[in-house]
C-alpha positions in Angstrom: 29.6 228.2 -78.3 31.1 228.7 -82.0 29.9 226.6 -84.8 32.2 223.8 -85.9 34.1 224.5 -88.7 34.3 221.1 -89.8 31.0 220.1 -88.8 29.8 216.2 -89.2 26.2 216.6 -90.3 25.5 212.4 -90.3 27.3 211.7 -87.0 26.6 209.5 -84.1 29.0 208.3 -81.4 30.4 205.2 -82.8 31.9 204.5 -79.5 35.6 203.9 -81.5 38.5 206.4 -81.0 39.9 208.3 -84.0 43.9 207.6 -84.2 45.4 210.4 -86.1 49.2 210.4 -87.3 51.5 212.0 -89.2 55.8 212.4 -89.7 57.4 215.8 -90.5 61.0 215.4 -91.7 63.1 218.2 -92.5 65.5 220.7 -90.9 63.4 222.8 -88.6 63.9 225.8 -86.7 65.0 225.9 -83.0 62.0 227.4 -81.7 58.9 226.0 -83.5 56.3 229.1 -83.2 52.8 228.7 -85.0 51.0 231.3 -85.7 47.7 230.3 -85.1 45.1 232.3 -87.2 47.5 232.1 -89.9 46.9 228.6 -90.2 43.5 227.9 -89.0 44.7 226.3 -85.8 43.8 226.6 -82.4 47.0 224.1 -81.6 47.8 221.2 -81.3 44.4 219.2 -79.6 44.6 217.7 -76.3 45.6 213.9 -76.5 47.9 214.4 -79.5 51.6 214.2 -78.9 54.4 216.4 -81.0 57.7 214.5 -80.4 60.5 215.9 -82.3 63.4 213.4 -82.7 66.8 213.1 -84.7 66.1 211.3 -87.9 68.8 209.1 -87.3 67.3 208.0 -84.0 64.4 206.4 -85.3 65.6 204.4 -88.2 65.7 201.5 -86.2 62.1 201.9 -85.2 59.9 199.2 -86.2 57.5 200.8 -88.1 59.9 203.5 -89.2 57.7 205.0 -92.6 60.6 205.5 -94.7 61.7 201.6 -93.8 60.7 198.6 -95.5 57.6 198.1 -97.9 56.1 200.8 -96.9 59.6 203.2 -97.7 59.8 201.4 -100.6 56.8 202.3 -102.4 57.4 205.5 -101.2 60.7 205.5 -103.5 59.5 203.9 -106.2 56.7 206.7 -106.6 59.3 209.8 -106.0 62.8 209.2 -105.7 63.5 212.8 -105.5 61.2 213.6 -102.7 61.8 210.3 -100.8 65.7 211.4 -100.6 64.4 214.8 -99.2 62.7 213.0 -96.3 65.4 210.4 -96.2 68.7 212.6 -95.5 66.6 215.2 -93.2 67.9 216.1 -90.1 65.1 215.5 -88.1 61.2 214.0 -88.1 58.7 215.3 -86.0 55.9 213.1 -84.9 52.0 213.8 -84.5 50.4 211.0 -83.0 47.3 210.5 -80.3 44.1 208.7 -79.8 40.8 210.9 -79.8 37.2 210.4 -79.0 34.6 210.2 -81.6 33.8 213.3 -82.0 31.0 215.4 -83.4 33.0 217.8 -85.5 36.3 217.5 -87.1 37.8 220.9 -85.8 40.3 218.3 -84.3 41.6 217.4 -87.9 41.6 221.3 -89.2 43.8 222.1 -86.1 46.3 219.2 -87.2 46.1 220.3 -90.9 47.1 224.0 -89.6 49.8 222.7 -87.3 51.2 220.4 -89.9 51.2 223.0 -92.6 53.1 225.6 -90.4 55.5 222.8 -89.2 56.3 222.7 -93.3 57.0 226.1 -93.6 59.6 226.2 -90.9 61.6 223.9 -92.3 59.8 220.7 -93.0 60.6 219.2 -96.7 58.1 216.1 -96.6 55.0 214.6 -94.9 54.1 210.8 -94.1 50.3 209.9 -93.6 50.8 205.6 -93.0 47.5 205.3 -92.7 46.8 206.9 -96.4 50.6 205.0 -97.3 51.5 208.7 -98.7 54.3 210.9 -98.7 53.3 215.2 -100.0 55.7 217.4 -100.5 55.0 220.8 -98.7 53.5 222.1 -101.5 51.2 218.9 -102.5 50.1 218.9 -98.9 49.5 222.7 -99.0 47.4 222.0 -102.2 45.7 219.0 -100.7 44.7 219.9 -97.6 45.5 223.5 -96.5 45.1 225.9 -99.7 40.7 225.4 -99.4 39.5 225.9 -96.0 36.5 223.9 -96.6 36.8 219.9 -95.6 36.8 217.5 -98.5 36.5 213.7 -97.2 38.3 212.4 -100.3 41.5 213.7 -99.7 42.6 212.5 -96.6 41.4 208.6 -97.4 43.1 206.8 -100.3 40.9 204.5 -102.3 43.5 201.5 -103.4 42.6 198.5 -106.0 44.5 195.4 -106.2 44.2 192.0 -107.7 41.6 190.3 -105.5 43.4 187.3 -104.0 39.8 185.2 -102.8 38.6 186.0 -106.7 41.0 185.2 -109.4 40.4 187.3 -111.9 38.5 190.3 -110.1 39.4 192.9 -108.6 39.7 194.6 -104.6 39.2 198.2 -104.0 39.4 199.4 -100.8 39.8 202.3 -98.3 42.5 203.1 -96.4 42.7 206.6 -93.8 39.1 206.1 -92.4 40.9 205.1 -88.9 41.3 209.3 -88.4 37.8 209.2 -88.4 37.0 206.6 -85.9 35.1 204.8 -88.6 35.7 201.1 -90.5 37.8 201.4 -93.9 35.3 200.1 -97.3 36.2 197.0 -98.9 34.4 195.5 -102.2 35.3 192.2 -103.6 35.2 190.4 -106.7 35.0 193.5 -108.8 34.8 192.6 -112.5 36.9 195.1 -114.5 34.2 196.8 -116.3 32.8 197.6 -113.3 36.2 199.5 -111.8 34.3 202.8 -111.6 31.0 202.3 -109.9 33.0 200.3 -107.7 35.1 203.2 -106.8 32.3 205.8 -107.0 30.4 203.1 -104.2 33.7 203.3 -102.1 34.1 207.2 -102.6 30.1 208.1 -101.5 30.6 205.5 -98.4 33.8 207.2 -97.2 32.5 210.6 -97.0 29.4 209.5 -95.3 31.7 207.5 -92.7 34.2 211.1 -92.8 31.4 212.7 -91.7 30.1 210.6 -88.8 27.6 208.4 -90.5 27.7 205.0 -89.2 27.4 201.7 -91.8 25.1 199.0 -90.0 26.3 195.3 -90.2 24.1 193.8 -92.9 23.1 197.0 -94.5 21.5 196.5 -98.0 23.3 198.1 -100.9 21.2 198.4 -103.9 23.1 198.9 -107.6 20.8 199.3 -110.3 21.5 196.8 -113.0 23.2 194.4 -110.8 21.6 190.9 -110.4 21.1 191.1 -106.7 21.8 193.4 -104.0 25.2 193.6 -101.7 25.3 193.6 -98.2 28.0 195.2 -95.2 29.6 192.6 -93.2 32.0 194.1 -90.8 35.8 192.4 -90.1 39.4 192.4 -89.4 41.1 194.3 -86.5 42.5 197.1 -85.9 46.3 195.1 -86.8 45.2 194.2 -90.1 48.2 195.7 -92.2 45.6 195.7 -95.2 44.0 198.4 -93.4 45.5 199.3 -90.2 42.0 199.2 -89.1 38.6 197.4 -88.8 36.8 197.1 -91.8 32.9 196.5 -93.7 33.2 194.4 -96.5 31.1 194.6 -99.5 31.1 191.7 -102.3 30.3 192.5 -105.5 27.3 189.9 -107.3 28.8 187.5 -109.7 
């Protein structure tokens, strides 16, 4: 049997699937032909659909990614390449649900597929889980141009105002779903503690990317904190925070 090549050295079967999904817009080729070594893909992985629609046809979709909030931010953050996605001809789909897994040659193949798909006509890439939009060549950057697997880029770490804390702050994960594992969420952040905070979320998500599993009431120790933190795990998978379950973390006061 070959090696992974995106193997998950901490993993155990957390009994979750892993929902991966991406849209493609652009003007693509008739024939869609990948060549496979070329992009470090063995194809598309068994339980993941390609549907390949006219953009016009799904506008009305609920959930459409260049609709609403989500399409929105999307705008505010690059006008330019949000009206590349927005007048495209068509959008092409990548969606399925996956066992946990104990590698995450699942993900390269997608990656591979996804970067070919750009190069034959595709002019912009929506991850909703991550709330991002790449150009083709951000994502090529990103995610494609080093074959070796880096957790951090295909989870977002967000930080907000934290609305059960006035006056602190929330970071929190958002992409961990791919990886049938719970997004990170910290609480009641103080300001001047913004980048441990994130650090904490960062060294969580890549033990979680690569198959770790966070107990419910697992002790986290900071030094120089007053007392120690502990996981509590919530939400559901509907939760448009995270479009996914979640641990929570609350920093000490």
């Amino acid at each position: 049997m070959t090696a992974p090549s995106w193997p998950r050295p901490y993993w155990r079967d957390s009994g979750a699937q892993a929902l991966v999904q991406w849209f493609v817009f652009g003007d693509f080729e008739a024939e869609l032909r990948v060549d496979a070594p070329r992009y470090r893909t063995r194809g598309t992985p068994e339980g993941v659909e390609v549907a390949r629609y006219v953009h016009d046809a799904i506008k009305s979709w609920n959930g459409y990614p260049l609709g609403g909030t989500m399409g929105r931010l999307f705008e505010n953050e690059n006008a330019a390449l949000f009206e590349r996605a927005d007048t495209a001809r068509e959008c092409l789909m990548l969606r399925g649900n996956l066992a946990d897994r104990g590698d995450l040659d699942y993900l390269r193949d997608l990656i591979g597929t996804i970067t070919a798909l750009s190069d034959l006509g595709g002019v912009a890439i929506v991850d909703p889980q991550m709330l991002s939009m790449f150009g083709v060549a951000e994502w090529r950057r990103r995610f494609f141009d080093d074959p070796a697997f880096t957790s951090r880029s295909h989870v977002a770490i967000l930080e907000s105002e934290d609305k059960t804390a006035p006056g602190r702050r929330h970071i929190h994960t958002r992409g961990l779903r791919k990886f049938a594992r719970p997004d990170v969420s910290i609480r009641n952040v103080p300001a001047e503690f913004m980048a441990p905070a994130g650090q904490l979320a960062e060294r969580f998500l890549d033990f979680e990317a690569l198959g770790g599993i966070v107990e419910e009431g697992r002790e986290v120790v900071i030094e120089g904190l007053p007392e120690n933190m502990h996981a509590h795990h919530a939400g559901s998978l509907e939760d448009p925070e995270f479009n996914n379950v979640h641990f929570e973390l609350r920093w000490p006061d």
